[in-house]
N, C-alpha and C positions, 0 to 999 in steps of 0.2 A: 491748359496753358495757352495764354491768348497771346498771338503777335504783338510784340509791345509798340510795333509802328502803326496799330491797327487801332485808329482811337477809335472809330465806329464801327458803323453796318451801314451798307449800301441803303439808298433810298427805291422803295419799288411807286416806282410812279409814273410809269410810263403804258400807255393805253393804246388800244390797237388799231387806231390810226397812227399812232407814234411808230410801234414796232411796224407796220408793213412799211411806210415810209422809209424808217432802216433799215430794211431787209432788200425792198424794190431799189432805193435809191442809190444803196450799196451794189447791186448786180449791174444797176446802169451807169456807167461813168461817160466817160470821152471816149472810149473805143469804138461804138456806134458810129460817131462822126466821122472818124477819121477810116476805118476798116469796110464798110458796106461795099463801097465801089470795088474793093478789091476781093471781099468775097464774090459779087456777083460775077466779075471777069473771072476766077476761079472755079468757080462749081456751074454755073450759071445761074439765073434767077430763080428758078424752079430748083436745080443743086443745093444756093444756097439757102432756101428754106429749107429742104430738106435737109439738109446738115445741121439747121439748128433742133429742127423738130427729133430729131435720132439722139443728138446729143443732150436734149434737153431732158426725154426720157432716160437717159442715163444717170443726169444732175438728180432728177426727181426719186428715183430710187431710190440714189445717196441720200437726199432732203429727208426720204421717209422715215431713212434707221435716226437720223439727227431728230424729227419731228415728234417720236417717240420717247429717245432717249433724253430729250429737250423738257417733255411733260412731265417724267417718273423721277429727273434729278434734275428740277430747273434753278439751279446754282452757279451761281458767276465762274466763268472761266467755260462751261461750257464741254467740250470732246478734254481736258486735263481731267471733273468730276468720273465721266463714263469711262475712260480706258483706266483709269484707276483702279475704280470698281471692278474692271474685266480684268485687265489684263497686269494691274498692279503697278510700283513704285517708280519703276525705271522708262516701263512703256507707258506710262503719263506724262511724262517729262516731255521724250523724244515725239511725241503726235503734239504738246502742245508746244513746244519750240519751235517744231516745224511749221505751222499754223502760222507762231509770230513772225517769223519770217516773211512770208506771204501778207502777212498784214504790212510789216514794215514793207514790202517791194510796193505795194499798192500806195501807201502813205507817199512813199520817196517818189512813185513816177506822177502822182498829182502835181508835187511841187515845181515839177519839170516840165508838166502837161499844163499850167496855169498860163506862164510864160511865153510856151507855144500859142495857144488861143491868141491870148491877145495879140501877137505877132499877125494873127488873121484880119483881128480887126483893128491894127494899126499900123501898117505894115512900114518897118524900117526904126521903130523905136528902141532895137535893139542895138545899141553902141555902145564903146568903152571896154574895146578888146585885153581882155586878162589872160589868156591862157589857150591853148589845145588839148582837147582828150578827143583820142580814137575818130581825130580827124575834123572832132567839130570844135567850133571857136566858140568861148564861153566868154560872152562881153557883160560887162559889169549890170548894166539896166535886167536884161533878161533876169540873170539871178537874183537881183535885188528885188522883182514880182512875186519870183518864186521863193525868196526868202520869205517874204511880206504876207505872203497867202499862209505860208503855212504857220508863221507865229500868230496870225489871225486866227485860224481853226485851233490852235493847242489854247488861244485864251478862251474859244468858246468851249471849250470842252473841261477846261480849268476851271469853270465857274459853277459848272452842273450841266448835268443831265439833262434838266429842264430846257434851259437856252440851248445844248445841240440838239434835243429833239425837235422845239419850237422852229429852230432854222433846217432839219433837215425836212420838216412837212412843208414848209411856205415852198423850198427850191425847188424839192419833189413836186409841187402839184405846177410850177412853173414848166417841166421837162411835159407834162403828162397834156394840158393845154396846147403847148406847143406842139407837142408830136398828134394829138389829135388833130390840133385844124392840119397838119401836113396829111396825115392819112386818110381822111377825110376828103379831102381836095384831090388826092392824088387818084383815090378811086373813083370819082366823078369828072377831071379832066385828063387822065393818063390814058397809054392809048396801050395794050395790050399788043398790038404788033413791035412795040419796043422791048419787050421781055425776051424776045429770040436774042440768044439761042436759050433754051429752057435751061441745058444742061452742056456742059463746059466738055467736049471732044476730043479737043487737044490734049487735055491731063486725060482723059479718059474717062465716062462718065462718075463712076466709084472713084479714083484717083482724084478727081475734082471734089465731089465731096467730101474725102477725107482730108483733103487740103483746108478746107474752112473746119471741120471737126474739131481737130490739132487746136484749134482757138479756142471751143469753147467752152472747156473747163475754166480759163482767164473769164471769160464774159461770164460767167455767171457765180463768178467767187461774191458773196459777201451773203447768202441768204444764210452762212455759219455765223454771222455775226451775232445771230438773236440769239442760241445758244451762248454764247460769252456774257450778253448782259440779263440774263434770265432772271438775277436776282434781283432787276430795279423794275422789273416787264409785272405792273398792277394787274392779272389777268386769272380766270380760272385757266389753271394749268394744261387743261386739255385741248385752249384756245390758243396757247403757244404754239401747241404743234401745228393746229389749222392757219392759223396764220404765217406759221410759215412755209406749208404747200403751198400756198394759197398765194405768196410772194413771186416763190419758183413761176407757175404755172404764169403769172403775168410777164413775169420775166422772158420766158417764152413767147410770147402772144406777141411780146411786144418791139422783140427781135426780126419777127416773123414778117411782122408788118412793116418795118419800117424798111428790112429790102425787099420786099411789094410794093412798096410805097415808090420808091427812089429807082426799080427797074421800068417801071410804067411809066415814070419821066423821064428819064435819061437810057439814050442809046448805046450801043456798043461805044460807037464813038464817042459820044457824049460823055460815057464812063471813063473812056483811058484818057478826055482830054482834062478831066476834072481832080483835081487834089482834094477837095472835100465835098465829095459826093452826096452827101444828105442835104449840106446847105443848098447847093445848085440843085438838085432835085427841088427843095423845097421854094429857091428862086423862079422855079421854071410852074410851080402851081400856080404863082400869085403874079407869077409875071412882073415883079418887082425885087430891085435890087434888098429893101427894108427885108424882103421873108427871108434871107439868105443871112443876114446880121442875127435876126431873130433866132434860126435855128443854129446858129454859131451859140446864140447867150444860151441857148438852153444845153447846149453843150459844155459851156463855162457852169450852170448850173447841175451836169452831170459829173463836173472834177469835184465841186463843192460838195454834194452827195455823198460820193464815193468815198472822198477826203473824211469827212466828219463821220461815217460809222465807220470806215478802218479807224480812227483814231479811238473810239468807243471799241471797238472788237479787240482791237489791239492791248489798249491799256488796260480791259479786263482779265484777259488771259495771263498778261505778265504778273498784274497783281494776284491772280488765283495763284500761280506757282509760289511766288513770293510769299503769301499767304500761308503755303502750305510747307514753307522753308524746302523747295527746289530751288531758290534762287537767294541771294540776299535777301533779308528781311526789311530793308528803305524803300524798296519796292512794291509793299505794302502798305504803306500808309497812305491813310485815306485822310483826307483835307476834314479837319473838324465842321466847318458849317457848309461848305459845297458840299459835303459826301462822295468828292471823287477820290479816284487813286493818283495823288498829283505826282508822285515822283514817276511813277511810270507813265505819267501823260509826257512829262517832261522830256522824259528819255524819248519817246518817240517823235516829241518835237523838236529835237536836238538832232535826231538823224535825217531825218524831213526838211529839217532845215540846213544841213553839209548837202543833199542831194544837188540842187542848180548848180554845185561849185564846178560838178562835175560831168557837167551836159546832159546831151540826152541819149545819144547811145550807147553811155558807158553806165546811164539806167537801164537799158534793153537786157543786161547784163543779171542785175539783180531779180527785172522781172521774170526773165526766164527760172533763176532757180527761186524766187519767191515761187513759181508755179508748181514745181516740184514740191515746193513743202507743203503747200496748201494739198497737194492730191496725195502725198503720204499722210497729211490728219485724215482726209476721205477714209483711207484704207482704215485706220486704226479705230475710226468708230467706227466701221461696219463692222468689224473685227469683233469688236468691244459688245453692237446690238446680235450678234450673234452668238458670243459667250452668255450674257445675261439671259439669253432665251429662255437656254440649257441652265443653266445654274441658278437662274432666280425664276422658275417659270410662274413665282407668284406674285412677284413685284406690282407693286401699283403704278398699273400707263394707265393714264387719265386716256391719253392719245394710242389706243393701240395700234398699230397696222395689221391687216389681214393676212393670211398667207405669209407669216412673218419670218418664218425659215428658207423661203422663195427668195422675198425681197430682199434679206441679209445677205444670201448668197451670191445675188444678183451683184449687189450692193460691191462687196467685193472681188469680183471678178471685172466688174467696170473700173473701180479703184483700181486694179492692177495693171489692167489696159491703159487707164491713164498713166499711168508711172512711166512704164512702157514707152509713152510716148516720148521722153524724154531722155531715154537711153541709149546708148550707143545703135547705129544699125535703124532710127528713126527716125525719118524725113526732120523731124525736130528735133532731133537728139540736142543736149547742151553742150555749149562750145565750152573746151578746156579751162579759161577763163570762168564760166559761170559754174565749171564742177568747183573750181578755189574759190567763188564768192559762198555756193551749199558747205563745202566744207569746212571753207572758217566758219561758218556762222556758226556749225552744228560743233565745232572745238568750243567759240568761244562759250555756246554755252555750258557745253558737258565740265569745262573749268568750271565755270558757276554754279552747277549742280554737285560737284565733286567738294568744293569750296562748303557750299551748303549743306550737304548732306556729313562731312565733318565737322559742321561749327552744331547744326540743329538734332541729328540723327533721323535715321529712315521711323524711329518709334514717335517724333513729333510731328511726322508729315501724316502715319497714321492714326493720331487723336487729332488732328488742324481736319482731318476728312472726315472721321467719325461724325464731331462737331457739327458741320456743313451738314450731312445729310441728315444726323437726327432733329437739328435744327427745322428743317424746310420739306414737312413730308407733305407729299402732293394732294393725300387724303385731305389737307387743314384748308385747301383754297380750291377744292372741286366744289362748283357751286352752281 
């Protein structure tokens, strides 16, 4: 029985410069720009490497059970196929609801983050006072950028696959130029005596790096994205999983360096007197006002990124549940000659576009528990690569990981350190406010699955998966 809002089949057309683009350009947004200076006064410069490189190994673990699980079921929707398989009906739903949440807080804080930007580079265009939330003044121009950005990205994602991957390579190698010639520069005129203190005293050395740690599960959210659109990724299967280590690990490299980069030009001082610590790093290499603009665009080119695979991760996932009647079935349908999922682009463009009405702290809100849902999908595929071990130990992974019962374990026990991190009793625990933004979401959807699963029954979600998996065995494209 096929989804009747399902007139096609996704298009697989996307090639592996397309997916690391999505995967790199996704982990990189605007938090770079705006966060560096305040990790380094936190951990210090040598801290806040090391906080990335600890945490990174953490991400990379999680990446592995995904890079795996990505090869042997690489099917749209991503962590909903695998915890299906593992862990069944109910616990696919709730990992991949969780997920869309996190995609939607990433979605909503670009539209809010566009409008900031440019605030940078044109300072004072924001007028036409509308309103108060949680303190900030939300003037008409502001949100009308961030409205405009984001019906911008829902039309290029509405048209196909092809035009947002075409746009997320060009932006993506714009971020990657620019942060070369900064890094670059910074190692041949940076002076090493400006990196003191190595490591941050005051919090206490560990205390300091746990303080930038706490972050970087957010910094490195989107290399799940290639899992979501696996069904349009043109690739032998086993190169899915490599390329998406292989994302991670830049992502890493690339965090690493650029507060190396920005400690080596700017001082203690220099750090706490600066609001946007990359660009003035980056002003201070070239000694002109221009490289400071510059590394501001490539940070407008890291909202763009970031914005255009959540809106691809996002609108896959909803449509796999829908798909598979956990959700309405309008949710499903895919555009006859684009081969997207338009109504669930829609939807996402609909809540991306109410975010500016409502500032930007009252987004800090959503992103925090967006964070928690994205580290309960962590959990749930590891969960998931861990059950499959045991019960399918003959499954075809194109991509296997070594030491595979190690890395599951691992896998999960970091997933739950994360969660952790957001519970009561942790430096970041979420504020009362952001458990009611977690918990409507996770009402309004279990209505939806409640709603679904008595219009479709639990026995059409299990032939809508059968279908999927027998459809796309990994054996048919190892090549």
């Amino acid at each position: 029985m096929a989804n009747p809002n399902s007139t096609s089949q996704l298009s697989r057309v996307l090639a592996r410069k397309d997916v690391l683009a999505l995967a790199f350009g996704a982990m990189i947004g605007w938090g770079w720009i705006v966060m560096t200076g305040s990790w380094i006064e936190s951990a210090g410069s040598l801290g806040a490497i090391t906080a990335f490189l600890v945490g990174g190994i953490a991400i990379i673990l999680v990446g592995l059970t995904y890079a795996e699980l990505a090869s042997a079921m690489p099917q749209v929707g991503g962590e909903h196929v695998y915890s299906y398989r593992a862990l069944g009906h109910f616990a696919s739903f709730v990992c991949t609801w969780s997920i869309v949440l996190g995609y939607m807080s990433v979605v909503s804080f670009e539209a809010v983050a566009l409008p900031t930007v440019i605030d940078h580079l044109f300072p004072g265009y924001s007028v036409g006072y509308l309103w108060t939330v949680a303190g900030w003044d939300v003037e008409a121009t502001w949100v009308a950028v961030g409205v405009l950005g984001s019906l911008v990205m829902m039309g290029i994602n509405y048209v196909g696959i092809r035009t947002a991957a075409l746009v997320q390579k060009l932006v993506t190698l714009l971020i990657l130029v620019v942060g070369i010639m900064f890094i670059t520069g910074a190692l041949f005129t940076g002076d090493v005596a400006t990196m003191d203190p190595l490591f941050n005293v005051d919090n206490g050395v560990i205390g300091g790096i746990m303080i930038v740690m706490i972050m970087v599960p957010f910094m490195f959210v989107g290399f799940d994205v290639i899992p979501q659109a696996a069904e349009e990724i043109n690739l032998p299967f086993r190169e899915i999983g490599r390329v998406l280590m292989f994302s991670v690990l830049l992502a890493v490299v690339w965090y690493a360096l650029i507060i190396l980069g920005t400690s080596l030009m700017l001082d203690p001082q220099a750090l706490s007197a600066s609001s946007l610590a990359v660009p003035d790093a980056m002003q201070a290499v070239f000694a002109a006002p221009w490289a400071g603009k510059l590394m501001v665009l490539a940070g407008v080119a890291g909202i763009i990124t970031s914005w255009n695979a959540f809106y691809i991760g996002g609108s896959r996932a909803i449509y796999a549940l829908a798909e598979a009647g956990m959700l309405p079935a309008f949710l499903a349908k895919l555009h006859p000659r684009h081969k997207t999922p338009v109504n669930a682009i829609l939807m996402i463009g609909l809540v991306s576009s109410l975010a500016p009405f409502f500032g930007r702290p009252a987004l800090v809100w959503l992103v925090d528990a967006g964070g928690l849902g994205i580290v309960t999908a962590y959990l749930f595929v590891a969960l998931s690569f861990l059950v499959l071990r045991r019960r399918e130990p003959n499954l075809e992974r194109p991509f296997k990981v070594r030491h595979g019962m190690l890395v599951g374990s691992l896998a999960v026990i970091l997933s739950l350190g994360m969660i952790f991190l957001y519970l009561p009793g942790s430096p970041s625990a979420l504020l009362p406010v952001e458990w009611v933004v977690f918990g409507g979401w996770m009402f309004l959807g279990l209505a939806m699955y409640a709603w679904a699963r008595g219009r479709y029954g639990v026995a059409y979600t299990a032939k809508a998966m059968q279908r999927e998996l027998a459809g796309h065995s990994p054996v048919d494209n190892v090549r």
